[in-house]
N, C-alpha and C positions, 0 to 999 in steps of 0.2 A: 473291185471284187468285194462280195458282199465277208461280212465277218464268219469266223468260226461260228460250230455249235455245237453244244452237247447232249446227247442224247442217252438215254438208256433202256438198252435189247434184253438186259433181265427183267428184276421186278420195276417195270416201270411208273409205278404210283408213286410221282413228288409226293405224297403225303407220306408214303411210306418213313421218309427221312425225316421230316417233323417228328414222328411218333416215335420212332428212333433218340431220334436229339433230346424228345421231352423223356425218355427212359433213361436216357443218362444222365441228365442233369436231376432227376427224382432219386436215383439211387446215390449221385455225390450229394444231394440234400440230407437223407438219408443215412449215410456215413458220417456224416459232420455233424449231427443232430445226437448222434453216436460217441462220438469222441465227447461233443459238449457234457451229457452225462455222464461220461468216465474223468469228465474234468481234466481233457486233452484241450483247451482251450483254444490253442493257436491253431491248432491245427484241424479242429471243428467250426473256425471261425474262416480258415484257407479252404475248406471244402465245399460250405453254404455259398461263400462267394463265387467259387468253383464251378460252382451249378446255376449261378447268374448267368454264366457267357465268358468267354475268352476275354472280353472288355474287362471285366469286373473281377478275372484272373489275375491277369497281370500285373496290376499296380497289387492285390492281395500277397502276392508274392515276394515283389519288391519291398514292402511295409516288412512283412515276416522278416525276410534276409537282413534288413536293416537292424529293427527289435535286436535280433538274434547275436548281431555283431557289436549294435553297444553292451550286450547284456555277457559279451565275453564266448557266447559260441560260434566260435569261428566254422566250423566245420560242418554246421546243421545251417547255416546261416549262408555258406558258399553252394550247399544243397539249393537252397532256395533263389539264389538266384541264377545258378546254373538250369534251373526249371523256367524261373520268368526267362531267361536269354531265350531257352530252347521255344517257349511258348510266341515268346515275339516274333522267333524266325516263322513260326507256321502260319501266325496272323499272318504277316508281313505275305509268306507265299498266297494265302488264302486269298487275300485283295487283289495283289496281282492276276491270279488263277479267277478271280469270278470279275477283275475288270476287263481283264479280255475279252470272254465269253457272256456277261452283263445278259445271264439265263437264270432264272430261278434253278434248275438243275444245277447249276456250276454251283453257286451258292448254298443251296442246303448241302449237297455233298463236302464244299469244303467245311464248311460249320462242322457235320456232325463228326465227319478226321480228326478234326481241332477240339473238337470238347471229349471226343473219344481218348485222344491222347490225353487231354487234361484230366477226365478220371482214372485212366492208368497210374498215369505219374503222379496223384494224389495219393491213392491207394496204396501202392505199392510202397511209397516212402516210407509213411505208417507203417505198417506188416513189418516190412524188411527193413526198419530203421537200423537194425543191429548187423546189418552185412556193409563190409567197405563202401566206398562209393564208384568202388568197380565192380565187385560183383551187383551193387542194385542197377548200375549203371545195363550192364550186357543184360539179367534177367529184364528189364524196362522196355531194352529197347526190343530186346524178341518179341516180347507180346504186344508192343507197338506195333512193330513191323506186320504180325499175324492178323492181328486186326484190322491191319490196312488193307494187306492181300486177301478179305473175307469180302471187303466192302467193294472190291471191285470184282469178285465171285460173284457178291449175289446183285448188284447192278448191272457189271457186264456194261460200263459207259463206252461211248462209242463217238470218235471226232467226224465231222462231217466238214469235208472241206470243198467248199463253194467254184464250181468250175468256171474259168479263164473267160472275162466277157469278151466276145470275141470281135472283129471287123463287121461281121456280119449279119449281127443285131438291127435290127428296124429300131429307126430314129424315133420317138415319140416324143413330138411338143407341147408341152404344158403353159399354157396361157392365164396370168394369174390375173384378175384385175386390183389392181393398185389406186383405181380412185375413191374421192373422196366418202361416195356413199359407201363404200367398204367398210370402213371406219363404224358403221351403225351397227347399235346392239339391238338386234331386235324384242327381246328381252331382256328381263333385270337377270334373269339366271343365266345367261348366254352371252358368250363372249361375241365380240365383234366378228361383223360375216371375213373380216380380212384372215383374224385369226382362225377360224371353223376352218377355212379352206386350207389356211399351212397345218393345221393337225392332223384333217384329214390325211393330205398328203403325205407327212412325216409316218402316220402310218401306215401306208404303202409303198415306202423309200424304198424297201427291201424289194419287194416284188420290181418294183419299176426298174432296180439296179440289178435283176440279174437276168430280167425276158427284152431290156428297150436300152438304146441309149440318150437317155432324154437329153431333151434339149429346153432349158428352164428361161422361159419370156414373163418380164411384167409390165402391165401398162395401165395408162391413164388417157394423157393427151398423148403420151407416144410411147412408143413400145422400148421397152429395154432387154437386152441379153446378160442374163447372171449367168453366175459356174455352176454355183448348184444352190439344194432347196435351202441352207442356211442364211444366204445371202437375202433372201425374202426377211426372213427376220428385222433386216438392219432397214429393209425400204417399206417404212410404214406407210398407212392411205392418209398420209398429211402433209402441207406441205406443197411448196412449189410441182407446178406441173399436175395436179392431183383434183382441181376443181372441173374437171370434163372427164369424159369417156368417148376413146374414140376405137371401137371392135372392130371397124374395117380395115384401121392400122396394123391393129394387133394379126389378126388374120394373115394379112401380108407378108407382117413379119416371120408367121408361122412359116410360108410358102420359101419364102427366100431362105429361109436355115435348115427349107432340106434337102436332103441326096436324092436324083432324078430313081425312082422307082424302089426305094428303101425308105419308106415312113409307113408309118404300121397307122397314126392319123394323128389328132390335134384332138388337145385337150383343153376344152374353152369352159373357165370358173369364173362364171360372172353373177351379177345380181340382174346382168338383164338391160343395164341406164345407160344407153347411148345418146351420146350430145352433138356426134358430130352429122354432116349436111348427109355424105355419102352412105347408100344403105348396105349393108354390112351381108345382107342376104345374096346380095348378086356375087361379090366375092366369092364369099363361100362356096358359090355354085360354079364357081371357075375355078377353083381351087386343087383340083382333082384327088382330094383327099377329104376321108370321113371328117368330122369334127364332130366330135364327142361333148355335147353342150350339156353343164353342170351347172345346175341351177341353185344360188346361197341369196338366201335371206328371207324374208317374209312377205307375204300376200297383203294387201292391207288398201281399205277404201279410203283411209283417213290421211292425205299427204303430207301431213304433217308428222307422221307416229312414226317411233322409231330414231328423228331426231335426240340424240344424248347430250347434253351439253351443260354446261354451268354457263351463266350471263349474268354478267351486274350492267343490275337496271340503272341504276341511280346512286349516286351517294350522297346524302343530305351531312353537310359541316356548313358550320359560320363560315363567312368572310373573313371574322375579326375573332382574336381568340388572346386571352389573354397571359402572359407567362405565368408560368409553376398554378396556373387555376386547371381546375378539370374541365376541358372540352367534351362534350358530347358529339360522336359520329358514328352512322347510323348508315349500312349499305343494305341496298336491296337487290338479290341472288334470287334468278329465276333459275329452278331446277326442272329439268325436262328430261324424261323417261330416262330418272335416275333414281329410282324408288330404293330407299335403302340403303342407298350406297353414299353414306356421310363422308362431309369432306373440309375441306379448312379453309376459311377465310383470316386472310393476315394484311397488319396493319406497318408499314415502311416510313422512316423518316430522314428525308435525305436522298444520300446516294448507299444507304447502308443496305448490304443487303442480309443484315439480320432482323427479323420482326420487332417491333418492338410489341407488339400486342396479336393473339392469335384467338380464334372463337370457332367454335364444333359450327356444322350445318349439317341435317338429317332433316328425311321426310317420308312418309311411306307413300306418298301418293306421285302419282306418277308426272302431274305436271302442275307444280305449285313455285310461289314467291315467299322467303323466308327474308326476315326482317335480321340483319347482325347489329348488334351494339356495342361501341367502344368506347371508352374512356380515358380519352387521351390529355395529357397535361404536359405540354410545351415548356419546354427546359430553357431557361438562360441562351442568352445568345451563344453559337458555336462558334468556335476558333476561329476569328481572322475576321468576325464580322463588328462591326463600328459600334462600341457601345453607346456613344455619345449620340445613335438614331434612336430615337422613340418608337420608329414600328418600321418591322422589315419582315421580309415575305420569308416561309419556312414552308419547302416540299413535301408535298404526303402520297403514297400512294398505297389503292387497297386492291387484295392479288385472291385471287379463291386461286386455290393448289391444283393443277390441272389432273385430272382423271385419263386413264387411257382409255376410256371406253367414245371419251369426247373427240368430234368428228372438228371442232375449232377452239381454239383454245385463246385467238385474237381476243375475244370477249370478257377475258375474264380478267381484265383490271383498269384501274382507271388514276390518269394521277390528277392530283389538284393540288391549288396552291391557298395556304391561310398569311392573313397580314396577323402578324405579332405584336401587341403592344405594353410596352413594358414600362408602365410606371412606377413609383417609388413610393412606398405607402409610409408615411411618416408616423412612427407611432409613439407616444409617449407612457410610459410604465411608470405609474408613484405607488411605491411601495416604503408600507409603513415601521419595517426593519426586519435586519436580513435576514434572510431566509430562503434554501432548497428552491422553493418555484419560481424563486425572481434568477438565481442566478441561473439554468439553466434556460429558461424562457429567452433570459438575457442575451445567452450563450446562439441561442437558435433565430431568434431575431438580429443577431448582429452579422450571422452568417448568409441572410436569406439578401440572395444579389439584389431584391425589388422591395426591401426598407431601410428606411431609416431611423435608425434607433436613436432615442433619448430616453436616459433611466433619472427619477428623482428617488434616492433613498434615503429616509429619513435617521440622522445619526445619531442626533439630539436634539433636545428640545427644540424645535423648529429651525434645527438645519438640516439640510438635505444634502448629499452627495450627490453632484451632476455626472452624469455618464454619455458619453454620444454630442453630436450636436446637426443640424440640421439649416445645411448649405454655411455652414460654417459658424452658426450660432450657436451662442451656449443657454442653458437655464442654471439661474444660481437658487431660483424655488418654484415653486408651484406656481404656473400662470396666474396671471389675476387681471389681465385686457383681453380685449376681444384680439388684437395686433397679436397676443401672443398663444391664446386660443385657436388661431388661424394656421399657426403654423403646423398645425397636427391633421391629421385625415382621422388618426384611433385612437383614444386615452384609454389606458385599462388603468383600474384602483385595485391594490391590492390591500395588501392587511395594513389598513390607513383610518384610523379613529375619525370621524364626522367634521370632532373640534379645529383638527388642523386645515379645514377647510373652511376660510369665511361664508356667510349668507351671501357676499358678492362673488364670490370664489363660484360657490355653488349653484347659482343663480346664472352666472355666465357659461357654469358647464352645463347643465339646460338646454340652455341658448344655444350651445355649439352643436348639440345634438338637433336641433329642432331645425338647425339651418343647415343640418347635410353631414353631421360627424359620427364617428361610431364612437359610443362608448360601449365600457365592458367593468364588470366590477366581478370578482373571484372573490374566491373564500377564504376568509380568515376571520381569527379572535376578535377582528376589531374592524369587519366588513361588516354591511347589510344589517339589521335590527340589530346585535352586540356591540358594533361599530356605531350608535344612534344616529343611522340614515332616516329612519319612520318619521314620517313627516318634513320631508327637507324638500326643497328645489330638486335633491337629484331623484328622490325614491319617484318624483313624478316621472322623470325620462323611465327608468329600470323599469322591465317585462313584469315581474314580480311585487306581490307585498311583500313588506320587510318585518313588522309585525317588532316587539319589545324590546329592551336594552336584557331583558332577559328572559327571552328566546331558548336562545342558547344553542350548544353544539351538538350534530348527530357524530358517536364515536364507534358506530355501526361500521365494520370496513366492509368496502362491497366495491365492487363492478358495474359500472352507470349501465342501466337499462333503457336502450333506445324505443322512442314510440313509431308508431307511424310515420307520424310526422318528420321524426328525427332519421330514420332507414330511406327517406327520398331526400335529405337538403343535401345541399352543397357544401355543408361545414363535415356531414363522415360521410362523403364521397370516395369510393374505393377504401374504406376503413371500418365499413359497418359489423365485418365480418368477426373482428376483433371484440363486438359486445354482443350480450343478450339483448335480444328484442323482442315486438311484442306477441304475444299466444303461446308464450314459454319457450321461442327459439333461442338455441343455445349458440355461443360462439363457435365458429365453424372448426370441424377439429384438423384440420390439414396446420393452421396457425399458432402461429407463437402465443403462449398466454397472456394476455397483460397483470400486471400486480394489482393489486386492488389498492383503491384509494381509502384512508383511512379520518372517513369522515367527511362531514358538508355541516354547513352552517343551517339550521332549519329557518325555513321563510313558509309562514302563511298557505300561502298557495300563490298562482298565476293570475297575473291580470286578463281578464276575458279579449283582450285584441291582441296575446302575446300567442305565439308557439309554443308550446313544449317540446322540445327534442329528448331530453334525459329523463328518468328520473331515478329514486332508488327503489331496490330490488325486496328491502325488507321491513324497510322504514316507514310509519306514514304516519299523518296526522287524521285530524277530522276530515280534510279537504281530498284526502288521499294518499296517494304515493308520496314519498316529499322531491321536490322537483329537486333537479341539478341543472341542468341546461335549459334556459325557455331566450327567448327572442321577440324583438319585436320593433315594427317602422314606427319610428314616434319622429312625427312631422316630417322636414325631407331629409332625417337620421335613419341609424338605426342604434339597438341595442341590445346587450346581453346580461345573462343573470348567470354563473356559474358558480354556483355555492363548496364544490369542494376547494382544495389547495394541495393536492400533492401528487398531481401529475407529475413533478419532476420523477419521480419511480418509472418512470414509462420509458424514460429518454434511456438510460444507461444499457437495460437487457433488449433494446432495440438498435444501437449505435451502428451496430453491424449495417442495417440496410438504407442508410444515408438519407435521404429527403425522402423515399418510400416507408420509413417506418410511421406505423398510426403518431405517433410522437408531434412530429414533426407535420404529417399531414393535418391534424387535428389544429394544431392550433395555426400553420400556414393557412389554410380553409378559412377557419375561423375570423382570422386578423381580415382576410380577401373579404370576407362578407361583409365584416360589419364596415369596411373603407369604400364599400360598393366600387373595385377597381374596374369592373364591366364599363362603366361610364367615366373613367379618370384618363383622359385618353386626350386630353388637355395639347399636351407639349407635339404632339404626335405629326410627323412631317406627310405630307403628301406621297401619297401609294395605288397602286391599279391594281386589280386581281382581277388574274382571268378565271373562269368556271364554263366546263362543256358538259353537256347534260349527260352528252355520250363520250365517251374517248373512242370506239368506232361504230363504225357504219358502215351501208352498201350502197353504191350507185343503184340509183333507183328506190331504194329505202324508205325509210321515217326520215323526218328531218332531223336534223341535228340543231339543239337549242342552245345558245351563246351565250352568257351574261358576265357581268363584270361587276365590282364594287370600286368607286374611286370615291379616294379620301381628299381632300383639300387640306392647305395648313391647317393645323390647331386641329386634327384630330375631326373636322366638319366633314361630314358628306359633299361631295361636289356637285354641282348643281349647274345645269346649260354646260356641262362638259361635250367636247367632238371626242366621242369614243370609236375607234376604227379598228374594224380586224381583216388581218389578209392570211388568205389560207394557200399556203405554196408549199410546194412539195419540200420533202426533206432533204432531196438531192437536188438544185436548181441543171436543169438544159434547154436547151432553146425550143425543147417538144414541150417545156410545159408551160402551162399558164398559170398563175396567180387570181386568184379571187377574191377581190374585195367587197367586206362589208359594213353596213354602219352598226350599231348598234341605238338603241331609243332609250329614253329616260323612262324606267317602271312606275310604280306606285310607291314602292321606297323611299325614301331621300337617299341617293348614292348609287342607286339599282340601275343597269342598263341594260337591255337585253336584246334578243333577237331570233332568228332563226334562218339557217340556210339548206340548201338540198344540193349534197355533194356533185360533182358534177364529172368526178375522174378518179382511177380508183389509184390508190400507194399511199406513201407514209409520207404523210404532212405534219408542218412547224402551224399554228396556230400562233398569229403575232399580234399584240394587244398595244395600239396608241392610243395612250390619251393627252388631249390638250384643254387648256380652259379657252375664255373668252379670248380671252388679250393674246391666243397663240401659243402659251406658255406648256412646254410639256409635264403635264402630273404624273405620269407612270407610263411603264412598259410590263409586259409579261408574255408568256406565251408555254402553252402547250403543246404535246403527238398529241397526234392525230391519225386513224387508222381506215383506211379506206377501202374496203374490198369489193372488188369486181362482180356483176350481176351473173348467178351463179345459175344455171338449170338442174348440175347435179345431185343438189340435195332437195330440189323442190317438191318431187314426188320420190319417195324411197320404197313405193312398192316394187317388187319383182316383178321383173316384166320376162315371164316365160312363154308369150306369145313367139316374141323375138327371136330367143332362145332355139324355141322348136322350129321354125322357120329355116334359121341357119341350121341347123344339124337334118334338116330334112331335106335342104337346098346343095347339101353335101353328102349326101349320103351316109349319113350320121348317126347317133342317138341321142333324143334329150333325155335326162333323167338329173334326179334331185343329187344334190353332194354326197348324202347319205349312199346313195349307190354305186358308189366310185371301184370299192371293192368288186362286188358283181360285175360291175362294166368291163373291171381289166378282166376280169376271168376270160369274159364274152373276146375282148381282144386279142389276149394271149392263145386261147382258142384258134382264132381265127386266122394268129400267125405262124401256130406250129401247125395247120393243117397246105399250110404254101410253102412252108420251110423245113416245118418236120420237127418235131419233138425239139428241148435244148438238151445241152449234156445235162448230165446227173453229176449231185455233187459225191465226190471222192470219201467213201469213208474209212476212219480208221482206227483201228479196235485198239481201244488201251487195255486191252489183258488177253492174257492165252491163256484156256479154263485148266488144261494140262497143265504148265507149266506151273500155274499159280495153285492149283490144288498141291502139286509134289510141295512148292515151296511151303503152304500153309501147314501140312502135315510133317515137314522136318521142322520148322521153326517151332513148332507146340512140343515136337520130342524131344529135339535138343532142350528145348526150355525144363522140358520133363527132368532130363542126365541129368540137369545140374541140379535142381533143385534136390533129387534124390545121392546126388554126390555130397552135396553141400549141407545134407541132414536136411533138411527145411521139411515144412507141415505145405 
């Protein structure tokens, strides 16, 4: 039985009631604005709010009632919430009263009740503050009461109750198509043809529930019976069963679910895309019932338009990646007729399923490839894996967020695997007495799991204090053999005087650089030209001139300003945001501010084969800006120049964000660079990665491209390795087959690759052996794999209303577009009350008697009159 409704037989203009509602809450504005300047405060402040709405009443009044009871009036303050209680009760009726009826009429008449009593009871408080709260009490609610029985005077509302569906209603079957081309938006502003056609219909629920007793089918490849139209809702065109269309099924089913001589006819909402063998025309035409064929979606020469979809093409990452360094990866998202409609690509590591990195995608055009970029930096071995291995494989996968408007959602990620490798960068610190940047520095290199720290701090005259030690050795001073030269990958000098370094000293640290070490020299009193480096062994390694013994100090505090150069290296990777850079960018304001450094050592300028990454912001010499950070490959080294010394300032108001703070990534970066840990891959055990170009595909498709990277001991590329992949389904049974294939040695050293053309469609394990010469296994891996079955019904998504008319012409039928639905049933309804005869009318029932309610309005205003003329009152 369809719902109540309301109606009104007096003045029937809904607007009428707006304009109503907006008079009273103008005149409670009005009143309140009134008291405000007579300096009734509270209660000009209860009356504005008053005239917001019943919402904006009721906590007004409970706030007052409150005030009023710590402030000691109890009695004006039980007024006021005896008014919220009363006002609650009528919201509370109102909701009820317009959820029922869920009518614009139910709803402004209850409002304008509700805000009518709300400026009574406003009003009259006021005025009649000085009468008991019985007599305000019975004057209140008289004129309540009057003004209620006026409102149903001049409405005259009127219930309409929907008569008893009966036995004898003609069956009508609704035929929904549920496959997959339903799924398609024919445009960006246009919902899916699956959706168009449940709207449509939801808005003919009423008509169809009180002239038909329908009967609600949906299908694909085969037809299904719901209850009713809600149940469509839940069975979206995705999904098992949903890649075919088959109308001659659906039709059938119509047939079979009706009563012999009581079907009023079939309502068939298709886009038109039949897949199956048998023609769908001849049924119909044996059907002995009209079909009403509704034609959803779009006309279109192009067989491809219309397709919505997100796809990742590709995802370019290394094979090899190094711990706590920044990986680069890079997905390419093909968007198709999804103009506009931006969406999320996210980055997974592991089995986690929270992001660890996420990135916008938007495009206005209708079928373009968008490039995503990540920045991903591989964390320490996780729980429970072997420290004691040098490189182990870590899962990645990348997910674009599925859209509802997309007809496959299969496409939209991909996982892959990276090898890890985790060497141990050995670093040694001689600092020339203590001070703020060593001990923290200290602090942060002896925590990072991939160094090894050794500190030399000078305590007196040429002794050092040893810190650390490396594979178990100690240093009692400052190197002075190549043997113990060797043992380091990165020397940083800190605030360390020239003198305390012999010309052998010096001459060998040179040397260490020229044959593959990084050094790094910071700022201090007694670093770089104040330190008398100028003219030594080392100022040849350093990026930088060093320039006098009295140079001297910049005492300028500032904020290092990034170059070009410095906004792309890998030392402020993911940290750039944090400085100024160049054409006056300012640090990004979402971020923490860093402290400024106070001060840098002035040097010259750059050596013309060095980098600049820094410099300062206010500072300069003749040559320029004065540099802070510059770099540079000197022989098969590298090295660095950093003229200030008081980054330890950075570490403290950053602690909170643990190896993510610029702190910590600055100088992690930095130590990684100049150790070149990319190529220290030394110790590194034997490993296989698998890589698939796709994670799915179609039978009959593109190919799918295979490749692998395998490592040999010591971190070598393996070379005349048997690389073998077998692709077997995810579930093995005796229907399936296995496919194997070899893989070839690329143009790489360690690359193998290949390509195969799927041959059967499900979810397959992608399994990677590899062996060397001698037999020996180097690695396994494997990936999903997704395979789906050669499809016809997305291949053309034009409307095919040939079809359409066919069947409804082969039935004695009508075609007409979805749009038409409304008209059509007219035409039906029509056509059934002229065989069955009219349906009943629904039952109405008058909520007022104009007599009765007029005597009552006219005693309620007199009485109200007695008393007030009893009671003295104006």
């Amino acid at each position: 039985m369809d719902r109540l409704t309301l109606e009104f037989q007096g003045t029937g203009a809904t607007y009428l009631l707006a304009i109503l509602l907006a008079g009273v809450s103008f005149v409670l504005c009005a009143w309140g604005v009134r008291q405000l300047i007579a300096k009734r405060w509270r209660l000009g402040l209860v009356s504005i709010a008053a005239a917001a709405g019943p919402g904006v009443a009721l906590p007004a009044l409970l706030i007052d009632g409150s005030l009023r009871f710590v402030r000691g009036e109890r009695v004006s303050g039980r007024r006021s919430f005896l008014a919220g209680g009363v006002l609650a009760v009528l919201i509370a009726a109102g909701v009820v009263f317009f959820t029922a009826e869920k009518s614009a009429n139910a709803f402004w008449l209850a409002l304008l009740a509700i805000q009518l009593t709300v400026a009574i009871t406003v009003i009259y408080s006021s005025v009649y503050a000085y009468l008991g709260p019985r007599r305000q009490g019975l004057l209140l609610a008289l004129r309540v009461i009057a003004v209620l029985v006026l409102l149903l005077i001049l409405f005259k509302p009127v219930l309409l109750i929907p008569p008893k569906l009966t036995d004898s209603a003609p069956i009508l079957t609704i035929l929904v198509d549920r496959s997959g081309s339903m799924a398609t938006a024919d445009e960006a502003n246009l919902p899916p043809r699956y959706t168009q056609a449940l709207e449509m219909l939801h808005s003919q629920e009423k008509r169809l529930g009180r002239f038909f007793k329908p009967v609600w089918i949906d299908f694909a490849t085969r037809p299904a019976r719901l209850r009713d139209l809600s149940d469509f809702r839940d069975a979206q065109p995705a999904g098992e069963g949903t890649n075919a269309t088959d109308i001659t099924a659906a039709i059938r089913a119509a047939r079979d679910s009706a009563e012999a001589g009581n079907q009023a006819g079939v309502l068939l909402i298709s886009d038109g895309i039949n897949n199956a063998a048998e023609n769908p025309v001849n049924v119909a035409g044996e059907l002995g019932t009209p079909v009403y064929s509704l034609a959803v979606g779009a006309l279109r020469r192009d067989k491809n338009a219309g397709k919505a979809n997100y796809e990742l093409l590709s995802v370019a990452v290394p094979f090899v990646a190094a711990v706590n360094n920044v990986t680069p990866i890079s997905a390419l998202v093909r968007i198709s007729n999804l103009p506009n409609a931006g969406g999320e690509v996210k980055l997974y590591e592991g089995e986690s399923t929270t992001p660890i990195a996420t990135e916008k995608i938007w495009t206005a055009a209708n079928d373009s490839a968008v490039t995503v970029k990540f920045n991903w930096m591989p964390q320490a071995q996780q729980p429970g894996q072997d420290k004691s291995v040098a490189a182990y494989t870590r899962k990645l996968r990348v997910q674009i967020a599925p859209n509802n408007l997309e007809a496959n959602n299969d496409d939209n990620s991909a996982e892959f695997h990276v090898l890890l490798t985790n060497p141990k960068i050995r670093v040694l610190y001689i600092e020339g007495t203590v001070r703020p940047e060593y001990k923290y520095l200290r602090r942060l290199l002896e925590s990072d799991p991939n160094v090894q720290f050794v500190g030399l701090i000078r305590i007196a005259e040429n002794q050092f204090w040893s810190q650390g030690s490396i594979g178990g050795r100690k240093l009692k001073s400052i190197p002075s053999t190549d043997e113990e030269f060797n043992m380091f990958d990165v020397i940083i000098l800190g605030d360390l005087d020239s003198s305390f370094l012999s010309r052998d000293r010096q001459y060998k640290l040179r040397e260490f650089v020229n044959n593959g070490g990084g050094l790094l020299m910071t700022g201090g009193r007694s670093s770089f030209g104040p330190g008398g480096y100028d003219n030594t062994e080392i100022s040849q390694a350093l990026p930088v001139e060093l320039g006098p013994k009295s140079i001297g100090q910049e005492t300028l505090e500032f904020l290092p300003m990034l170059t070009a150069a410095g906004e792309t290296h890998p030392i402020f990777a993911g940290i750039t945001g944090y400085f100024p850079g160049p054409a006056g960018r300012q640090p990004a304001p979402g971020l923490a501010m860093l402290p400024k450094l106070r001060g840098c050592v002035r040097v010259p300028r750059a050596k013309p084969a060095a980098a600049v990454l820094a410099l300062h912001p206010s500072a300069s010499n003749a040559a320029g800006p004065l540099v802070v950070l510059a770099v540079q490959q000197f022989g098969g080294g590298r090295s660095g120049a950093f003229t200030a010394d008081t980054t330890w300032q950075w570490y403290l108001p950053m602690q909170a964000m643990g190896d993510e703070s610029p702190y910590h990534r600055f100088w992690g970066q930095l130590i990684r660079w100049l150790a070149g840990v990319d190529s220290k891959n030394t110790q590194a055990c034997s490993a296989a990665i698998l890589r698939l170009g796709n994670s799915y595909g179609r039978v009959g498709g593109d190919s799918i491209t295979v490749s692998a990277f395998v490592q040999a001991q010591a971190g070598q590329p393996a070379q005349n390795a048997s690389v073998i992949c077998k692709i077997q389904p995810a579930q093995l049974s005796t229907d399936n087959s296995v496919q194997t294939i070899k893989l070839s040695a690329g143009l790489s050293p360690g690359i193998y690759a290949t390509t195969f053309q799927p041959e059967q469609a499900g979810d397959f394990i992608v399994q990677l052996t590899v062996s060397n010469e001698a037999g020996n296994q180097l690695g396994q891996d494997e990936l999903p794999l997704k395979i789906a079955p050669q499809s016809t019904e997305m291949e053309n998504l034009s409307r095919n209303d040939k079809l359409l008319h066919e069947i409804a012409q082969a039935s004695a039928g009508q075609f007409a577009e979805l749009s038409a639905l409304p008209d059509l049933l007219d035409q039906i309804i029509a056509k059934q009350q002229t065989i069955l005869g009219p349906p009943p009318t629904p039952t109405a029932r008058r909520l007022y008697n104009f007599p009765i309610l007029f005597v009552l309005f006219v005693g309620l205003l007199t009485c109200e009159w007695v008393l007030r003329r009893t009671w003295q009152m104006h």
